[in-house]
C-alpha positions as CSV (number, residue, x, y, z in Angstrom):
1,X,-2.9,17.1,11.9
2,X,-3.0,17.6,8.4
3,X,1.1,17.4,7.0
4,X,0.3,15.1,4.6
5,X,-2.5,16.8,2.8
6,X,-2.8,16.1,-0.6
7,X,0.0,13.4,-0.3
8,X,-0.2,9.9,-1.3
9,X,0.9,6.9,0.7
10,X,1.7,3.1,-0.4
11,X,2.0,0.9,2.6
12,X,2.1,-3.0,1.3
13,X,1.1,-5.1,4.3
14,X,-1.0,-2.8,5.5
15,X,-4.5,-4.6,7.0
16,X,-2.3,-5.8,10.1
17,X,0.2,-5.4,12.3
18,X,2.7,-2.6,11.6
19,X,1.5,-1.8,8.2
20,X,-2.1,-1.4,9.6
21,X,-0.6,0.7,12.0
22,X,1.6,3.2,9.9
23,X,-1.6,3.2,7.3
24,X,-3.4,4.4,10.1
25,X,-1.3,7.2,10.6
26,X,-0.7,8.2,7.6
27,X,-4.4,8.8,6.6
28,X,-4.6,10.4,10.3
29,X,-1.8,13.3,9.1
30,X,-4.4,13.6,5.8
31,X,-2.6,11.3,3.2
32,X,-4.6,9.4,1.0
33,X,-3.6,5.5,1.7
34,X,-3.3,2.6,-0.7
35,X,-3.2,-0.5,2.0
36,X,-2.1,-4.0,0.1
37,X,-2.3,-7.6,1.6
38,X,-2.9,-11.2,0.5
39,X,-6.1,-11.3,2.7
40,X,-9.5,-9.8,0.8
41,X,-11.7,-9.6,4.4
42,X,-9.0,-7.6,6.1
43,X,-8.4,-5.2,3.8
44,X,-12.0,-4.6,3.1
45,X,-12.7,-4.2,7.1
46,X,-9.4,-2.0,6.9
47,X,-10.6,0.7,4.3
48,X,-14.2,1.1,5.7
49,X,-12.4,1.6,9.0
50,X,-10.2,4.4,7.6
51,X,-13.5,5.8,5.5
52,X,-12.6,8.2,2.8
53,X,-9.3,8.5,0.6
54,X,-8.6,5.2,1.0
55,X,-7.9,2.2,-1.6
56,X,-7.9,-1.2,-0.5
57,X,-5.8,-3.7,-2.8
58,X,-5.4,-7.6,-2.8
59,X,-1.5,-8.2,-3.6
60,X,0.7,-10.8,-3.2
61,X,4.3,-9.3,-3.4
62,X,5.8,-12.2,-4.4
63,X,3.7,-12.1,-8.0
64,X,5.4,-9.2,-10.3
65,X,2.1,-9.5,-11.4
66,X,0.2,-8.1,-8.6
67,X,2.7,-5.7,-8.0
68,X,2.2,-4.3,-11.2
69,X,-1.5,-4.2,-10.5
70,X,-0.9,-3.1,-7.1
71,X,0.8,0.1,-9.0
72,X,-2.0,1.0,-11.6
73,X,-4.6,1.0,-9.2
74,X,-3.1,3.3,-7.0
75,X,-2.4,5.5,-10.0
76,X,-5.8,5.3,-11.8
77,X,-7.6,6.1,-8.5
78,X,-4.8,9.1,-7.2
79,X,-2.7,9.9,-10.0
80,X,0.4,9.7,-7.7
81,X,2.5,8.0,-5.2
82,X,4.4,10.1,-2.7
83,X,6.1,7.7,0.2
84,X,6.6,3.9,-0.5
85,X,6.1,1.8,2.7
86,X,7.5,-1.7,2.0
87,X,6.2,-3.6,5.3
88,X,5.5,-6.9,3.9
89,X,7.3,-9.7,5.0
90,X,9.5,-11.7,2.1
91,X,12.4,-13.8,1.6
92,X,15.2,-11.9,0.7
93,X,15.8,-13.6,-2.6
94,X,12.0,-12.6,-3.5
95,X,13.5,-9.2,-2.1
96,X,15.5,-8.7,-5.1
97,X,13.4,-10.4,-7.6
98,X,10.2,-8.3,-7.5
99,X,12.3,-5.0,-5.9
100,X,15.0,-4.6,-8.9
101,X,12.5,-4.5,-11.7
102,X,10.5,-2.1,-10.0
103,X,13.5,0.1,-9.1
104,X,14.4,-0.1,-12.6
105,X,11.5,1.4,-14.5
């Protein structure tokens, strides 16, 4: 169960639900995962329940801002960012606020 060896995986929303779910997963296949969420306690019990190769970050996706943090982390600690999963619930308007930018870099 290893096809995503050496591969990296952003899931925002991931410390519940569908995104804790799919983080789960893709650390079980052998990606590294970056999980994101607005709540600090469930992405800390999150990333000691995965263990190893995983990066645990406090975002709110409606705050460029965080987003941008959100982004160096995940670089700083692996360098690279091979699948995007966008799971976090937002307005659509937010949608295209924070998305275009970050499409357009």
């Amino acid at each position: 169960m290893s096809s995503l060896e050496g591969k990296v995986a952003l899931v925002t929303g991931g410390n519940s639900g569908i995104g804790l779910a799919t983080a789960r997963e893709f650390h079980a296949y052998g990606a590294k995962v970056v999980i994101s969420g607005r709540d600090r306690k469930t992405l800390e019990k999150v990333a000691q329940e995965l263990g190893h190769n995983v990066l645990a970050v406090q975002t709110d996706v409606t705050k460029l801002s965080d987003i941008d943090q959100l982004m160096a982390r995940a670089n700083e600690t692996f360098g690279k960012l091979d699948v995007l999963f966008v799971n976090a619930g937002i307005k659509v308007l937010l949608w295209k606020t924070w998305m275009k930018p970050l499409l357009m870099r």
